[in-house]
C-alpha positions as CSV (number, residue, x, y, z in Angstrom):
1,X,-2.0,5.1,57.2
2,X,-1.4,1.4,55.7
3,X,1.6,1.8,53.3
4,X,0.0,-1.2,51.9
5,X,-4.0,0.1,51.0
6,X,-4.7,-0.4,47.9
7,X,-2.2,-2.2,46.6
8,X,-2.6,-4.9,43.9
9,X,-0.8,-7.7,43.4
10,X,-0.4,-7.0,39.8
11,X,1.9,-4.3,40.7
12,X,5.5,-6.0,42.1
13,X,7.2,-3.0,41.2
14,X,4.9,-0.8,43.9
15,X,5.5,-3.5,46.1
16,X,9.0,-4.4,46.1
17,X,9.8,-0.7,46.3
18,X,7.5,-0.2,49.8
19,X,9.5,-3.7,51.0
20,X,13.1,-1.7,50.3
21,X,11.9,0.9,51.9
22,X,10.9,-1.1,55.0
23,X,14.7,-2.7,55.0
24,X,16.3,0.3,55.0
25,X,14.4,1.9,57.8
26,X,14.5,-1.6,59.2
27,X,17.3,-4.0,58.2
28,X,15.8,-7.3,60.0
29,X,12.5,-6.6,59.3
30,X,11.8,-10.6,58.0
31,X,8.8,-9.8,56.4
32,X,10.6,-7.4,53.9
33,X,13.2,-9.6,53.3
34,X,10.9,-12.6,52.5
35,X,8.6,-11.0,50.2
36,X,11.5,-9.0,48.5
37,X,13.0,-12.4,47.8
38,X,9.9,-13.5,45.6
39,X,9.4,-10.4,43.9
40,X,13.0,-10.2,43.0
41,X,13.6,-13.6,41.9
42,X,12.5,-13.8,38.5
43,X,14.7,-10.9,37.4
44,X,17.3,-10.6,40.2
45,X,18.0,-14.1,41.8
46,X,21.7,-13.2,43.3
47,X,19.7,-9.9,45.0
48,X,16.7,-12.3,45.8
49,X,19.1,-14.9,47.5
50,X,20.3,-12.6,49.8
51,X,17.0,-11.3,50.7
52,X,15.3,-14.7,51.3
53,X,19.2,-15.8,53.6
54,X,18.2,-12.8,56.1
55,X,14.6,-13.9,56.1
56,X,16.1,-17.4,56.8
57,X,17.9,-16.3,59.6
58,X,15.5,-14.6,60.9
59,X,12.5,-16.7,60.5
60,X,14.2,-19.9,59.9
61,X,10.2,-21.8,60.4
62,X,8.6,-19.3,58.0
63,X,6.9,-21.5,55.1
64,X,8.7,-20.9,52.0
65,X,11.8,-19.2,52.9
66,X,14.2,-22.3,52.2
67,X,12.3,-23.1,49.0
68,X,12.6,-19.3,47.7
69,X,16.2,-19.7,48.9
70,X,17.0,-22.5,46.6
71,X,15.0,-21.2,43.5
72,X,17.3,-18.5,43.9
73,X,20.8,-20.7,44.1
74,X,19.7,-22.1,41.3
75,X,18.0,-19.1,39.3
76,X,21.9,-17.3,40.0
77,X,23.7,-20.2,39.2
78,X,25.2,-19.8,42.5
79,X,28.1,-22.1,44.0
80,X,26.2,-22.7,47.0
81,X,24.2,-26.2,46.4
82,X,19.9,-25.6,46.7
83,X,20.2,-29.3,48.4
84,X,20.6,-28.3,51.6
85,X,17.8,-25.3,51.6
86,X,15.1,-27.9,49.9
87,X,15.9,-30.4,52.6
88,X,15.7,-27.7,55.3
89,X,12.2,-27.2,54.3
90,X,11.3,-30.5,53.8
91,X,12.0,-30.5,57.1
92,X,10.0,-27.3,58.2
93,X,7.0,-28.3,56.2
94,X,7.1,-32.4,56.0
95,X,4.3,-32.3,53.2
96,X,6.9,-30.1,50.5
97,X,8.6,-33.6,49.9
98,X,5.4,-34.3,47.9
99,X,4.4,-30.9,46.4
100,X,4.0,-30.6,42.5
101,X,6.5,-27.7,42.8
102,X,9.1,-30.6,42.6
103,X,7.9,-30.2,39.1
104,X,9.6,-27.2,38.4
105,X,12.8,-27.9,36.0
106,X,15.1,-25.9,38.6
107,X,13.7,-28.1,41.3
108,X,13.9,-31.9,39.8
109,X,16.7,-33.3,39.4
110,X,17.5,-32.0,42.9
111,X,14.6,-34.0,44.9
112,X,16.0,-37.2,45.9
113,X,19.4,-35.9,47.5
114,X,17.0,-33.1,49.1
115,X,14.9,-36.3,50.8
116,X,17.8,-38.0,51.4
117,X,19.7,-35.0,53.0
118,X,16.4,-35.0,55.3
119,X,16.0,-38.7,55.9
120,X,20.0,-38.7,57.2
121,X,19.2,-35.9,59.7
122,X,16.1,-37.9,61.2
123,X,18.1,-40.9,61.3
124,X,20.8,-39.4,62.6
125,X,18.6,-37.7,65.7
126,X,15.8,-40.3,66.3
127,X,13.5,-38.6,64.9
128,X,10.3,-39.9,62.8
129,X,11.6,-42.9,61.8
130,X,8.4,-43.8,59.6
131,X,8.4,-40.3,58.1
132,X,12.2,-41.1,57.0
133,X,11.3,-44.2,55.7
134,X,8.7,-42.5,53.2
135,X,11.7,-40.0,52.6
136,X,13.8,-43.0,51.3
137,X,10.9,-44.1,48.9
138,X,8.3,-41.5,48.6
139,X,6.5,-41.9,45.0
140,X,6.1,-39.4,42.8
141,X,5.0,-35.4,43.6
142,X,1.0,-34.8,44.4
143,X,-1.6,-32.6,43.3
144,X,-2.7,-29.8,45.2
145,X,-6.3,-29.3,46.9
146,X,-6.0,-25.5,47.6
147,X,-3.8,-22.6,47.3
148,X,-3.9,-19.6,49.1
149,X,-1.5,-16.6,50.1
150,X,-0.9,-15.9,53.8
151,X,-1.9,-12.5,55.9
152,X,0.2,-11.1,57.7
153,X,-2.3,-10.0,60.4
154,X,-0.2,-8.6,62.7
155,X,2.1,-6.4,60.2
156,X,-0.3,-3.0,61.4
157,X,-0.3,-3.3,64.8
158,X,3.5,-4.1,64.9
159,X,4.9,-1.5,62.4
160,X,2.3,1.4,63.1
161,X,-0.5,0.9,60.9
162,X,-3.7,-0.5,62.2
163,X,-6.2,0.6,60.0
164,X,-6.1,-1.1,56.9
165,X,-5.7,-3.9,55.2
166,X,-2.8,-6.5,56.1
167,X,-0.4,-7.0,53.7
168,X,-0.4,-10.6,52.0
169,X,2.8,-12.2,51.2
170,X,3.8,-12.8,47.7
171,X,4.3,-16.7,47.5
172,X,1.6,-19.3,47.1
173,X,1.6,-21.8,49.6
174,X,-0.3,-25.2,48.8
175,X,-2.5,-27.6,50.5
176,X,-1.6,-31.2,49.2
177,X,-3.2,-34.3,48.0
178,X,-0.7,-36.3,50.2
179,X,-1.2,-40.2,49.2
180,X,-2.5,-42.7,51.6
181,X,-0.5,-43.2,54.4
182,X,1.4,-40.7,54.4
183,X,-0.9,-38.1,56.5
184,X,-0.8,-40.7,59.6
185,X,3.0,-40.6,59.7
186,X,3.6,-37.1,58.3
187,X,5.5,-35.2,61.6
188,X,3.6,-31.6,62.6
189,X,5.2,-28.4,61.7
190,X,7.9,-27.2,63.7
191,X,9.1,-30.9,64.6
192,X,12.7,-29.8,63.7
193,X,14.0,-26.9,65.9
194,X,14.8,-23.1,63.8
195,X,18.6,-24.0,65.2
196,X,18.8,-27.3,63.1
197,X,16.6,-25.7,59.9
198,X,19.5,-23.2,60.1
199,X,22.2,-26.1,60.1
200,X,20.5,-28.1,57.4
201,X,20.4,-25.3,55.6
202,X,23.5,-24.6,55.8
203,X,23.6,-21.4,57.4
204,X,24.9,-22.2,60.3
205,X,26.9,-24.0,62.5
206,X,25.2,-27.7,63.5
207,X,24.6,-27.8,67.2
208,X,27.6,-29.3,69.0
């Protein structure tokens, strides 16, 4: 059966301990590792950065990962800079440069380098040269139109459980109010290769 049936989301505990179970019968299971990061982070951010590093590695293009990675930095009061993870997904998803979750305290003061760490790498590549330009200048965070949670629809089928419900991942992704302009020069997802997310990010070696 679904390890997951019946499971609500008012019960992270449940949850977090089915996700540690999933890593230790699977260690790069990214799913595990990326929800584990969320659910630990209010309460464990050194654990949760660890958790959402693996995840990066091994889905460096999976929405949210380099934003849970930096909450965490900062949540641990980690060495590592959250720069380079914010600009990584800046990167990944070209809309987080306007989200309201810049509005976070932990976040702020760290926006414009993030951008600016972002509008370098284009510059330096070629690469959406209007898109950096907005980066340089971009006006202050957006409201949001929607948020919603994703499925992980294929979870069952992979991992052995077909018949009930797929698990949904902890984090709230948002649909944005971008301002005007913006959605005509705003690069697609996956633009930036998982290769350079993982050197932006800083957890790996930039491409010779």
């Amino acid at each position: 059966g679904n390890p997951f049936a019946g499971l609500e989301p008012s019960a992270p505990a449940k949850a977090a301990s089915l996700w540690q179970a999933l890593t230790a019968r699977s260690p790069a299971h990214e799913a595990a590792h990326y929800n584990l990061g969320w659910l630990l982070l209010a309460d464990a951010p050194s654990s949760a950065g660890k958790h959402f590093a693996t995840a990066a590695c091994l889905a460096p293009a999976r929405a949210g990962v380099w934003l849970g990675l930096s909450l965490a930095r900062v949540r641990s009061g980690a060495i590592d800079s959250p720069v380079p993870a914010l600009a990584a997904e800046v990167l990944l998803d070209p809309a987080f440069a306007w989200s309201p979750r810049w509005h976070d305290s932990a976040l702020a003061p760290h926006r414009a380098a993030a951008l600016a760490q972002a509008a370098d790498f284009l510059a330096d590549r070629d690469l959406s040269p209007l898109f950096a330009v907005w980066l340089r200048n971009p006006g202050p965070p957006v409201d949001y139109v929607s948020a919603y949670r994703r499925i992980r629809t294929g979870h069952g089928v992979l991992y052995g459980h077909p018949d009930g419900p797929a698990p949904a991942d902890v984090n709230i992704l948002l649909e944005l109010d971008l301002p005007e302009g913006v959605a005509a020069v705003l690069p697609a997802r996956g633009f930036v290769s998982p290769a350079d997310l993982l050197a932006v990010g800083g957890l790996a070696s930039p491409r010779s």
